[in-house]
N, C-alpha and C positions, 0 to 999 in steps of 0.2 A: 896452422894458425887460422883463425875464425874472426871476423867483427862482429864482437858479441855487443849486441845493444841492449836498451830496455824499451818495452812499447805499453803504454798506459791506454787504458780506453778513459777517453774529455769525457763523454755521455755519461760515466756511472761516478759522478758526485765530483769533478774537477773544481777546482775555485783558484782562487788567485796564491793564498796561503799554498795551501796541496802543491801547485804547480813550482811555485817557486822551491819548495822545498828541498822536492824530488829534482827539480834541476840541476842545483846546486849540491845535492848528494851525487848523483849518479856523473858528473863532473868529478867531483875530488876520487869519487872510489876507481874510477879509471877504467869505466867500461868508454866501447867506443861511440855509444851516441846515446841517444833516446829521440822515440817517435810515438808519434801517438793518432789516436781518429780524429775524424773531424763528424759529427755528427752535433745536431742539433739538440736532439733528445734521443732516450730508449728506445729499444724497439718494443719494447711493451712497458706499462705502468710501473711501477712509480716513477715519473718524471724526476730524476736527480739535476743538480749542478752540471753546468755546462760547459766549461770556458770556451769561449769564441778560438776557434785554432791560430787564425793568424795574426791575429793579436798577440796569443801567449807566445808564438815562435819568433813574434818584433820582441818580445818582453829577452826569449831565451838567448837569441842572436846578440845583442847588446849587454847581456851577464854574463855571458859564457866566453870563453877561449879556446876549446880545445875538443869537444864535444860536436858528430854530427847529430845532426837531428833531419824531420820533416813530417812532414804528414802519412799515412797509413790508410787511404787518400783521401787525397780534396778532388770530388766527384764538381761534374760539369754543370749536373742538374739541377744546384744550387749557386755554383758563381760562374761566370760568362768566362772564356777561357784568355780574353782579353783582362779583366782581371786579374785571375787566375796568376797569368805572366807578370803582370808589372808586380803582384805584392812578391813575387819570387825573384825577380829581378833584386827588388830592393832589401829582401830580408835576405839572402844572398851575401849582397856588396856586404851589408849590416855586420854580418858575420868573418867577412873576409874568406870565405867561399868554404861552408861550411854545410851548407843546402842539401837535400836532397828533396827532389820534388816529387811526390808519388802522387798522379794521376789516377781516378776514378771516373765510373759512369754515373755512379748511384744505383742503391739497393733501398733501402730501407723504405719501405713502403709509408710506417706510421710516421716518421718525422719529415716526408712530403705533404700526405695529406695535411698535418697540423699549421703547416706553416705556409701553405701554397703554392708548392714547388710542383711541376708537370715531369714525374717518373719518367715515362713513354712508356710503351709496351718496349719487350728486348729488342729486338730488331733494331726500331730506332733511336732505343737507346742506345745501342750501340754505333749506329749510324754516326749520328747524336757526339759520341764519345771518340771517333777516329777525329772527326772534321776539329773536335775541339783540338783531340794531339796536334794535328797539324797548323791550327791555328798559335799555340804555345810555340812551337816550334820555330815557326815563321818569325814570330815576335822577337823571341831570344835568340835566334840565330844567325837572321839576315841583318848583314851592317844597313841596308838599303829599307827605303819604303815596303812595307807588305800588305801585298792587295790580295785579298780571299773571297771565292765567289762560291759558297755552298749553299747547301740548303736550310741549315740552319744557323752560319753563320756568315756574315758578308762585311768586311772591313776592306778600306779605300785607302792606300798610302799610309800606311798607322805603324806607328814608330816606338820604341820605349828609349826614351831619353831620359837623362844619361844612358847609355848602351850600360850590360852586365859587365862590371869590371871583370869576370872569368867571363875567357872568349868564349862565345856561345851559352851562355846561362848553366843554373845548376843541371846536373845531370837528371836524368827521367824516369822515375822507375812505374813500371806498370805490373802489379799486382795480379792474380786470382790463377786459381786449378784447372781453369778451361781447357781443354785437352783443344779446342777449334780456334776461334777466332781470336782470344785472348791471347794464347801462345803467338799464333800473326802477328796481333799489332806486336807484341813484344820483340820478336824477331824483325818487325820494319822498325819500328819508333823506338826502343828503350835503347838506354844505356845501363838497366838496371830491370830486369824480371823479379819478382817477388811473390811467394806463393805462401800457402799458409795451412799449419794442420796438416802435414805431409809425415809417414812415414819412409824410414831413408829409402827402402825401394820403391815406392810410389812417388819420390822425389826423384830416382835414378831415371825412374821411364819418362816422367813429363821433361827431365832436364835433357835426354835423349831428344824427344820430341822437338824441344825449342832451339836444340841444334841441327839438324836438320831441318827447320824454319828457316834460321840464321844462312846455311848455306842456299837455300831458296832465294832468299833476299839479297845476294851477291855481298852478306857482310861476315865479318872471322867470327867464328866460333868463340874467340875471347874476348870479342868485342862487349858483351853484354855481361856481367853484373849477375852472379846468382847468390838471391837469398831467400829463407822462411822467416817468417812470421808464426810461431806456436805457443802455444800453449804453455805455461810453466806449475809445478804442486812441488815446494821442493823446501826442506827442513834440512839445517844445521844437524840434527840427531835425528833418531830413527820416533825417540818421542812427539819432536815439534813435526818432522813427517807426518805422523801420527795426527797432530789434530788439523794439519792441510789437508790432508787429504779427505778427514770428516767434516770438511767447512764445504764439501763438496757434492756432500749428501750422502748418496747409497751406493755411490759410485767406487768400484774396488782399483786397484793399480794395477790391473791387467786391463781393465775398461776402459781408463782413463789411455792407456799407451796403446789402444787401439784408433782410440780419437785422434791420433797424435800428437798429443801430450806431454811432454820431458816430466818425469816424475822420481822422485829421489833426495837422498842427501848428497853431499858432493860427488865422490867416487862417482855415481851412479849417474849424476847430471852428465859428469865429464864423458864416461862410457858412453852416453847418449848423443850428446855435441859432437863424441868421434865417430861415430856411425854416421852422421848426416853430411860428415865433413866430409865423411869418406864415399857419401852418395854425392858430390859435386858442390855442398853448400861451401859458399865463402861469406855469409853473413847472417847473423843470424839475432832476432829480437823479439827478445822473452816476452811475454805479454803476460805484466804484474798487476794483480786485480786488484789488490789490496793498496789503497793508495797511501794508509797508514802504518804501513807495517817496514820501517824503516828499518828496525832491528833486522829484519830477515833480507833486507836487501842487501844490508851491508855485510850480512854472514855470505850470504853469494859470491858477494865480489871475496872477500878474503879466501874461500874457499874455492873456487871456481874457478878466475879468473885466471890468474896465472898457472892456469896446467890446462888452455886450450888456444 
């Protein structure tokens, strides 16, 4: 068995309609969450619809019942990680502990400059991006005052009040393929690694990797959460296959499942979800471009769902 979720990207054309839509689908059809980006705008032109993420995940928390959800991440480089905590804190309780919180540094270069957010060069992004974990951490974790003296962040006795109704806050997940430092923080701070665009052996070695992290770090090997984030081209019949995978350009299905890509009609999804299950995944979320295409989400869930 697998938690198969759904992950939508906000940047290419989100609205409030769309949002709610897809919510309230992928709740009744009975997958086990939905997650989605947080990004301002594209990373190139045409500017689409945006929806502000923690907004729509106050809107999801409060509609929903049974569904996790969270970000696919909320990077540092645009909300202070003092923030960061307390909207997680309280869309959390919202939800009756339903969260997950997935952590970023920030990448996208064009939706900093537009908006006046300072990247950093990597290094201290990164830098940047630990101090912040430990700041979220601190916040959600200690019943006590927490006082934090870094470089780039510095808080004095700072509290989130009400405390997280779940002891210690939502869980952590930290994202990306980094064979170095990524794999790290994950093995010190996650409660949840997430990776993405991995073929099942290229998931077998980095998940090798983060285990031996994990033991580095004096914590159990099943202490931490594995999941991908990929890519989804997948058709009810071999026809509607057929025009996803031409919606994709000149790209063939050997190309695409080289990208790491789940490509298919059911049968073939299924085949695919049991390969990654069987390279170490336990959760995994589809990333559905099409934010209209309702009809084929729900041939998913009827096909799919119940035979992983």
């Amino acid at each position: 068995m697998v938690d198969l979720a759904i992950m939508i990207e906000g940047q290419n054309g989100l609205n409030w309609k769309r949002w709610q839509t897809i919510v309230q689908l992928v709740e009744e059809l009975g997958f086990y969450g939905l997650f989605r980006s947080d990004h301002f705008t594209n990373g190139r032109p045409p500017d689409m619809d945006s929806l502000e993420l923690w907004t729509s995940l106050t809107w999801l928390a409060g509609n929903t019942r049974r569904i996790h959800f969270g970000p696919l991440v909320t990077p540092f480089s645009v909300r202070h990680p003092t923030l960061t905590a307390r909207m997680a804190a309280a869309v959390d309780d919202l939800s009756e502990g339903r969260l997950t919180l997935g952590l970023g540094a920030g990448w996208q270069e064009r939706e900093h400059h537009k908006f006046g957010f300072d990247l950093l060069p990597i290094k201290e992004r990164f830098d940047r991006f630990e101090e912040g974990i430990q700041v979220v951490r601190g916040l959600l974790q200690q019943t006590e005052p927490f006082t934090f003296d870094g470089k780039y962040y510095q808080l004095s006795e700072a509290q989130i009040l009400p405390p997280p109704l779940r002891g210690g806050g939502p869980p952590i997940l930290i994202g990306g393929n980094g064979k170095g430092r990524m794999i790290a923080l994950a093995a010190k701070y996650a409660n949840e690694w997430n990776s993405n665009f991995l073929k099942p052996a290229e998931y077998q070695a980095l998940n090798s990797r983060l285990e031996k992290k994990l033991i580095e770090a004096g914590r159990d090997v099943k202490a931490v959460k594995r999941s991908l984030m990929t890519g989804l081209v997948f058709g009810p019949d071999q026809a509607a296959l057929n025009r996803a995978i031409s919606k994709r350009g000149t790209a063939t299905v050997e190309e695409l499942e080289q990208r790491g890509i789940i490509v298919g009609t059911p049968a073939a999804v299924i085949d695919q979800i049991g390969a990654l299950i069987a390279a170490g995944v336990q959760g995994i979320m589809l990333q559905w471009l099409d934010l209209d295409d309702l009809d084929g989400l729900e041939a998913l869930a009827k096909g799919v769902l119940d035979q992983v």
